[in-house]
C-alpha positions, -999 to 999 in steps of 0.1 A, spaced: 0 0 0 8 38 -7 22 58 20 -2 84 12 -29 58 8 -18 44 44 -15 82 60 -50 90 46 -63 54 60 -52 63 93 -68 101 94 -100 84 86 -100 62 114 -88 91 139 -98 123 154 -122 141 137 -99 170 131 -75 145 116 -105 130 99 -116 161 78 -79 168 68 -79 131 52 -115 134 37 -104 165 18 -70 151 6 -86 119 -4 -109 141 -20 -84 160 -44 -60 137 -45 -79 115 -70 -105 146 -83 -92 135 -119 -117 105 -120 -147 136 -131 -128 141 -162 -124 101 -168 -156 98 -163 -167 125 -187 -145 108 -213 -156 70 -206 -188 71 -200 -198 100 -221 -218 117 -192 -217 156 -184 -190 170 -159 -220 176 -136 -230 141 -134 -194 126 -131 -188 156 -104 -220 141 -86 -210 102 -88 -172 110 -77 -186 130 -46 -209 98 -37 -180 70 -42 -157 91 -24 -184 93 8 -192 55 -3 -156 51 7 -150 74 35 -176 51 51 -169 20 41 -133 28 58 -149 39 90 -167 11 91 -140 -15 87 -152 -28 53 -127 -21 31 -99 -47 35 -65 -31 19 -65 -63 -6 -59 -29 -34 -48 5 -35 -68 31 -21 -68 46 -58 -88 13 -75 -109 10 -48 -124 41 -53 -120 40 -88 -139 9 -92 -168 27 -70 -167 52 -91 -172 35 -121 -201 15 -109 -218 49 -97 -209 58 -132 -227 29 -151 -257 30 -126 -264 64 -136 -264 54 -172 -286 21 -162 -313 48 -148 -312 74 -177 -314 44 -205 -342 24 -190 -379 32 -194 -384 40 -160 -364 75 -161 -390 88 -189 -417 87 -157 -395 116 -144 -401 139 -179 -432 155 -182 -449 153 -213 -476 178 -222 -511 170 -226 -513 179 -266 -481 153 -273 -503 127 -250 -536 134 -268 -513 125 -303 -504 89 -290 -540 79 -285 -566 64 -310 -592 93 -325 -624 83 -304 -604 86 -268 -587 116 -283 -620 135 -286 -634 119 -252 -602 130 -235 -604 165 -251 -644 174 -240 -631 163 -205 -603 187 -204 -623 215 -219 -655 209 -195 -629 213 -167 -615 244 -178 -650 256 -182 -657 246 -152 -627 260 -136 -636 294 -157 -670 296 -141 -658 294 -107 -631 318 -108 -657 343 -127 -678 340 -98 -645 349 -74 -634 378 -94 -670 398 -82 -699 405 -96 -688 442 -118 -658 423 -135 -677 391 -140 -707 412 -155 -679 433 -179 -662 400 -189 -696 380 -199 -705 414 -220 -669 416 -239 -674 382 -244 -710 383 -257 -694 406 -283 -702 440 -266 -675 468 -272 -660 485 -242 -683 514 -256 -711 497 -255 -698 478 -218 -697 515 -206 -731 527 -221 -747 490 -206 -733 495 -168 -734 536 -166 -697 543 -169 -688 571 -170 -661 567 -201 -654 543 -225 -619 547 -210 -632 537 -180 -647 507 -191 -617 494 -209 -595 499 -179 -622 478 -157 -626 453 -184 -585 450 -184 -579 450 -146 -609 424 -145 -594 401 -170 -558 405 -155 -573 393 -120 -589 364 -142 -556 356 -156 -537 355 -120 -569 329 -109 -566 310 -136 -528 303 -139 -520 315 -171 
């Protein structure tokens, strides 16, 4: 074994100020293994940088706990942890249970289904959002719900203002765009 392998061995197992110093050296001492693993496993220097920090704490603890045996060199034990991390995180990004963690919108969804559950699946979504609509209408009070439900029935904001006794058409269209703002914020869009 290493000296420096043998020195960083013993700072594990002793005091915890002698502990940290070791930790950090074993650390840096081997911090090349994120550009290996860039190059041989073709992963992004974020992921390596995360799998080299969790073998070298697999290690750290696998020292303090007595398990590793010395049969290697401090260097190809952690290097061989390392590169299993490495493989397990490609494992997890190649199988079909990582695409459960990316979202897919509701339109690309709607595309892999057959035409009749397509249209079913579309009245459902639009009968919540009406829904939805209707209640938040009813939340916004009664003036901007009543100026919304006239723009919407086609009125003008002159003939909004004319309809409620504004006293501008100005007047109106601020209301009627402060009421659908407030809409807006309810509704999430």
């Amino acid at each position: 074994m290493l000296p420096q392998d043998e020195q960083i061995l013993q700072g594990l197992r002793g005091s915890y100020a002698e502990r940290i110093t070791q930790e950090k050296a074993l650390y840096l001492q081997y911090s090349y293994f994120i550009g290996e693993g860039c190059r041989k496993y073709n992963i992004t220097n974020d992921d390596s940088f995360s799998m080299y920090s969790d073998a070298v704490l697999a290690v750290i603890h696998n020292i303090v706990a007595g398990r590793f045996d010395g049969h290697s060199s401090l260097k190809t034990y952690l290097f061989q942890i390392f590169c299993n991390k490495c493989i397990d995180l490609i494992r997890k990004t190649t199988t079909n249970k990582e695409q459960v963690h990316h979202p897919v919108s509701v339109p690309d969804m709607l595309e892999q289904l057959p035409d009749n559950a397509k249209t079913i699946i579309e009245k459902l979504v639009d009968e919540h959002k009406r829904k939805t609509l209707r209640e938040q209408l009813n939340n916004i009070g009664q003036k901007c719900k009543e100026v919304l439900l006239l723009f919407e029935d086609g009125l003008t904001d002159r003939e909004i203002a004319t309809q409620l006794l504004y006293n501008s058409v100005a007047v109106a269209k601020t209301t009627r765009l402060r009421c659908l703002e407030k809409l807006r914020e309810r509704m999430g869009v």
